[in-house]
TORNUVO-497088 format. One record per residue (C-alpha): residue in three letters; x, y, z. Coordinates in steps of 0.25 Angstrom, whole numbers, padded with zeros to 4 digits, always signed. Layout:
BEGIN
ALAXYZ ...
***
This chain:
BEGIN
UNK+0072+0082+0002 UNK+0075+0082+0018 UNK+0066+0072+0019 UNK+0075+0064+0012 UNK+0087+0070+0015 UNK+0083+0067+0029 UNK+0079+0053+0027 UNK+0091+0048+0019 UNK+0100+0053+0032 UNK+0092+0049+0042 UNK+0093+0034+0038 UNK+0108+0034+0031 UNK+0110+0038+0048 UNK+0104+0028+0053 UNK+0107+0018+0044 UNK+0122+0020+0048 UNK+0117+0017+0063 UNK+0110+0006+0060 UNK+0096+0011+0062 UNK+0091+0014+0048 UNK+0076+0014+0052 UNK+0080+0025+0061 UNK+0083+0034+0051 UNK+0070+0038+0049 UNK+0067+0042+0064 UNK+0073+0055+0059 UNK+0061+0059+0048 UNK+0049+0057+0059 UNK+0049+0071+0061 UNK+0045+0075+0048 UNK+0030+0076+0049 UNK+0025+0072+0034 UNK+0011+0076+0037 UNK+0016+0089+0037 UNK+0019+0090+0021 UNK+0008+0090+0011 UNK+0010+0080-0001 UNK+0011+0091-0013 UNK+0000+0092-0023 UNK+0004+0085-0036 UNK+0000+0087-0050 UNK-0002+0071-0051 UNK-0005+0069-0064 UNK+0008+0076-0068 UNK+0016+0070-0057 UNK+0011+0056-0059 UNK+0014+0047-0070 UNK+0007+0034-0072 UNK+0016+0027-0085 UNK+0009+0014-0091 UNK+0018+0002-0097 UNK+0012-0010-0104 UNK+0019-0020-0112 UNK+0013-0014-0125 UNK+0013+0000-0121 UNK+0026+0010-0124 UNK+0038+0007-0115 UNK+0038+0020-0108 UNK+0025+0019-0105 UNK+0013+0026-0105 UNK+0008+0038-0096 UNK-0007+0036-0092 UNK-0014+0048-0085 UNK-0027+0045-0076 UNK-0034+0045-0089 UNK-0043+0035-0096 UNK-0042+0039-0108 UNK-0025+0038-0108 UNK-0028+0026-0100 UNK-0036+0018-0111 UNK-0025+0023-0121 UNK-0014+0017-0114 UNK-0008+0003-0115 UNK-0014+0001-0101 UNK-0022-0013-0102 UNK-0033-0014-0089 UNK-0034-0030-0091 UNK-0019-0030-0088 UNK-0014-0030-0073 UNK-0007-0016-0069 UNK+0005-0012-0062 UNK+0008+0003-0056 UNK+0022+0005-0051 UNK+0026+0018-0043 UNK+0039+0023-0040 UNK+0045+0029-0028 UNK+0053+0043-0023 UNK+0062+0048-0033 UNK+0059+0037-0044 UNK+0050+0038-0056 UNK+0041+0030-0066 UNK+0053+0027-0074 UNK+0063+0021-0062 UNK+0067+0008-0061 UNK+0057+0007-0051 UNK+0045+0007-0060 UNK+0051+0004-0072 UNK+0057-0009-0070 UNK+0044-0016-0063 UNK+0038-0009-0074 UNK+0046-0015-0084 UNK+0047-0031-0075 UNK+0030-0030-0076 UNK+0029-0028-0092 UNK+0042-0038-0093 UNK+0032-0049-0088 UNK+0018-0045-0087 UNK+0008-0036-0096 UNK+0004-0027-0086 UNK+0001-0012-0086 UNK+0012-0005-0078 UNK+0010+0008-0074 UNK+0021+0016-0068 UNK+0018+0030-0059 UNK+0027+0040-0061 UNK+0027+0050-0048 UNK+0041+0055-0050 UNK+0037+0072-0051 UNK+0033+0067-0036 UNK+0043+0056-0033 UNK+0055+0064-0037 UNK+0052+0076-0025 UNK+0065+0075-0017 UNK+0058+0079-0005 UNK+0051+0064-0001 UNK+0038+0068+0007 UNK+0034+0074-0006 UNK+0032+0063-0016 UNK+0030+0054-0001 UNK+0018+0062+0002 UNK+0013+0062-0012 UNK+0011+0047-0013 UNK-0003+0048-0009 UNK-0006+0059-0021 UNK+0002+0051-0031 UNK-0006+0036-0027 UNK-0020+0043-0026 UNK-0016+0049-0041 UNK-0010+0033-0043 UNK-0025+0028-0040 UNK-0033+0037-0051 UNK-0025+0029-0062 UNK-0027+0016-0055 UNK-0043+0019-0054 UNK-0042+0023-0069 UNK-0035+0010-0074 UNK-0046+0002-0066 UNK-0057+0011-0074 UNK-0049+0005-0086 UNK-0052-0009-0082 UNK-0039-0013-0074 UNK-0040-0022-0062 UNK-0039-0016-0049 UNK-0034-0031-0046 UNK-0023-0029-0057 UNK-0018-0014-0051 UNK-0002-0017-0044 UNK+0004-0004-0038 UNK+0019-0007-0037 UNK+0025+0006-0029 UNK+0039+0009-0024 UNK+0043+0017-0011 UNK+0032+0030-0011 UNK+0028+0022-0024 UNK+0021+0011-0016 UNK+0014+0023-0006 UNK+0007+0028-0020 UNK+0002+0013-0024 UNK-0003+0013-0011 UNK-0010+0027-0011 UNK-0015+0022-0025 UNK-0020+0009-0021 UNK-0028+0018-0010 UNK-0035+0028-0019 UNK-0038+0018-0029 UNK-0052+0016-0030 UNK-0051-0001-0033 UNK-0041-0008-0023 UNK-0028-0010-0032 UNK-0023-0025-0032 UNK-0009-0021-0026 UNK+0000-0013-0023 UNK+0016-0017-0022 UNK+0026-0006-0011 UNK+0039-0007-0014 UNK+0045-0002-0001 UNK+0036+0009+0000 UNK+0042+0021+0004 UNK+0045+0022+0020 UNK+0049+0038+0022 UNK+0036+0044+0026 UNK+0027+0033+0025 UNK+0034+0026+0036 UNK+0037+0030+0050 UNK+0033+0045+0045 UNK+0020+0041+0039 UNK+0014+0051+0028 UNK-0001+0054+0035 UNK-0005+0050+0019 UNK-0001+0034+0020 UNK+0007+0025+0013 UNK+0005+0010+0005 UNK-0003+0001+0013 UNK-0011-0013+0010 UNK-0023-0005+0011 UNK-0021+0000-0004 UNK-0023-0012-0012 UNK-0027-0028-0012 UNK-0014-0031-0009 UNK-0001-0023-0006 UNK+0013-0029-0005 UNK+0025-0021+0000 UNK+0041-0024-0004 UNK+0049-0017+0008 UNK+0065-0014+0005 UNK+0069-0002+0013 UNK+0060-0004+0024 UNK+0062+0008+0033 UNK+0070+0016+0027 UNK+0064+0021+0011 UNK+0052+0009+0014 UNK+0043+0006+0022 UNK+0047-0004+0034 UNK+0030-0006+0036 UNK+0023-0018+0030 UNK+0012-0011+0024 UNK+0006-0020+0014 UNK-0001-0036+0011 UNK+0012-0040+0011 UNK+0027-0034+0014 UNK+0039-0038+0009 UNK+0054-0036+0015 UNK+0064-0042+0006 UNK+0077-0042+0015 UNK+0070-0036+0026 UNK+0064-0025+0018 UNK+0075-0016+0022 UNK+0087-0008+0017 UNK+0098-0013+0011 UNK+0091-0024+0003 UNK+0100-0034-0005 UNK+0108-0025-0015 UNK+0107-0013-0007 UNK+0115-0004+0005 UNK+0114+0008+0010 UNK+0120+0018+0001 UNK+0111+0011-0012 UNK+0100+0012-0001 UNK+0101+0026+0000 UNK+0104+0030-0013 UNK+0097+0023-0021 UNK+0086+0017-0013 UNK+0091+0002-0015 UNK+0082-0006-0005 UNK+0072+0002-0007 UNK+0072+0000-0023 UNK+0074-0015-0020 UNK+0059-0015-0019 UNK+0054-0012-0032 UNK+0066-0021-0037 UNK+0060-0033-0030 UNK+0047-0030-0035 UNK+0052-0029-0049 UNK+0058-0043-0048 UNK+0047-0050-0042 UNK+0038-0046-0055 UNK+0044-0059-0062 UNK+0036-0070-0056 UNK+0049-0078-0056 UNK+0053-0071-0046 UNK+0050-0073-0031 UNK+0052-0066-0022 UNK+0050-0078-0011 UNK+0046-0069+0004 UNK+0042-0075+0017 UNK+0034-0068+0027 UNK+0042-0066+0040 UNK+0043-0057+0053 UNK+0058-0051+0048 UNK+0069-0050+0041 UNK+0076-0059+0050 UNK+0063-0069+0052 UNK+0065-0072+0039 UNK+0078-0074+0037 UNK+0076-0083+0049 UNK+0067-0091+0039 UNK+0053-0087+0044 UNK+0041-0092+0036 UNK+0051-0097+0025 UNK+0038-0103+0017 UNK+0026-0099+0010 UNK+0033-0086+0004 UNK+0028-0074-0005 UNK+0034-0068-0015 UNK+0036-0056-0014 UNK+0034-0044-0027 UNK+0023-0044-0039 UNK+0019-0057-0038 UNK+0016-0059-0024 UNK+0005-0068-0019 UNK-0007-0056-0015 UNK-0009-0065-0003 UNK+0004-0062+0003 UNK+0002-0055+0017 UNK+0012-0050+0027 UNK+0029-0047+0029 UNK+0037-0054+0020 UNK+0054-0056+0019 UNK+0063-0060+0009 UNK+0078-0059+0004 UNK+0082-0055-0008 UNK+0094-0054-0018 UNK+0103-0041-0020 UNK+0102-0042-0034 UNK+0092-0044-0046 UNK+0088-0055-0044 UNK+0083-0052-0032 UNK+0075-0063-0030 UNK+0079-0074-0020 UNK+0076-0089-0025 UNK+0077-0098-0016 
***
């Protein structure tokens, strides 16, 4: 809990000088090599829930078993999302629950929702933080069982929030096929940025393609460009659009936008037009203005490199130009 304590002070200080990234020159003392991520009891501490179109409406909780696995609504020929929540969330926040329920709105897909709140909810940080490796290499047996079932490797999307994208990477990495893609939402920055855990953190290394949404970058996410390709809506930064510093800090606002973004974007009428650029400011200059990408779930898997764009405050927070 000092972790935290010590986090949210450091850069509520700094923020009032003008210097938010400076906030977190005050943590580089704490050596998390030094703590040892606890031993869970994973299979009660992590949940994997399955929704389908035709299966009940809360769900259905599948165990690394094949046998549960065949009994389940879970359909191999059909194209498989995972989505992972964050610190203090849950399988059953907005966050999982409304891409959730956006997917099944529009497409028959199998969505699976992991639920690693008896972790996530720990007060002290490092511990669900240097747990994310235990939770994504657990993540990966299920991912190996379904393709025993007949799914796709090519049709496996991991979609993970804050330490949620760390576990889709770790996933991805234990694996035994190379998923399709795994989708960060501003992956979580303390102690997998300038403090670096000695176990890792998302990278394009852990699938075929790996695409990055940044909108707290350097302060609850991560400012580093770490996958195929990297988007910064609004330069990626607190306070997006709708945001300010009190909603940032009390309820995470920028750095929610992310998912909220994501969510959006599943309607392919929505299009989320971005531009790649060398800043902020080079794009707002008009740099590159042609050829764009969009960014969110129907991105073009060719897509490489840093990309800007500007959003609205509120839903819709799509731009059309």
């Amino acid at each position: 809990m000092q972790l935290v304590v010590n986090l949210i002070v450091a850069i509520a200080a700094h923020r009032a000088s003008g210097s938010l990234l400076r906030g977190f020159q005050d943590l580089q003392d704490y050596n998390f090599d030094d703590e040892k991520a606890p031993v869970h009891n994973l299979q009660d501490d992590v949940k994997f829930i399955l929704y389908t179109r035709e299966g009940p409406k809360e769900g259905e909780l599948i165990i690394n078993s094949y046998e549960v696995l065949k009994k389940s609504h879970f359909a191999p020929t059909r194209s498989t999302k995972f989505v992972i929540h964050g610190f203090q969330s849950s399988g059953y926040s907005d966050t999982c629950q409304e891409i959730k329920d956006k997917y099944l709105e529009l497409y028959d897909y199998n969505i699976f929702v992991v639920d690693w709140s008896k972790i996530s909810g720990n007060l002290i940080y490092f511990i669900p933080a240097t747990s994310t490796r235990q939770v994504g290499e657990y993540f990966a047996s299920l991912i190996d069982l379904l393709i025993t079932h007949g799914a796709d490797a090519n049709d496996i999307h991991l979609i993970g929030h804050s330490l949620g994208a760390h576990i889709s990477g770790f996933a991805g990495e234990y694996s035994s096929v190379n998923v399709s893609r795994i989708t960060g939402l501003d992956p979580a920055f303390p102690s997998f940025g300038m403090i670096q855990l000695s176990n890792g953190r998302l990278s394009y290394h852990q699938a075929k393609f790996v695409d990055v949404i940044h909108t707290a970058a350097g302060t609850f996410g991560l400012m580093d460009a770490i996958g195929h390709a990297d988007f910064y809506p609004n330069g990626g930064v607190m306070s997006q659009p709708g945001c300010n510093g009190i909603t940032d800090f009390t309820a995470a606002c920028s750095h929610g936008k992310s998912w909220q973004y994501f969510k959006e974007s599943i309607d392919t009428n929505v299009k989320f037009a971005s531009y790649k650029c060398n800043s902020l400011d080079d794009f707002s200059r008009g740099c590159q203005m042609v050829n764009p990408v969009y960014m969110g779930d129907h991105l073009d898997r060719k897509a490489r490199g840093i990309f800007y764009l500007k959003t609205m405050p509120e839903v819709p927070y799509v731009i059309n130009n």
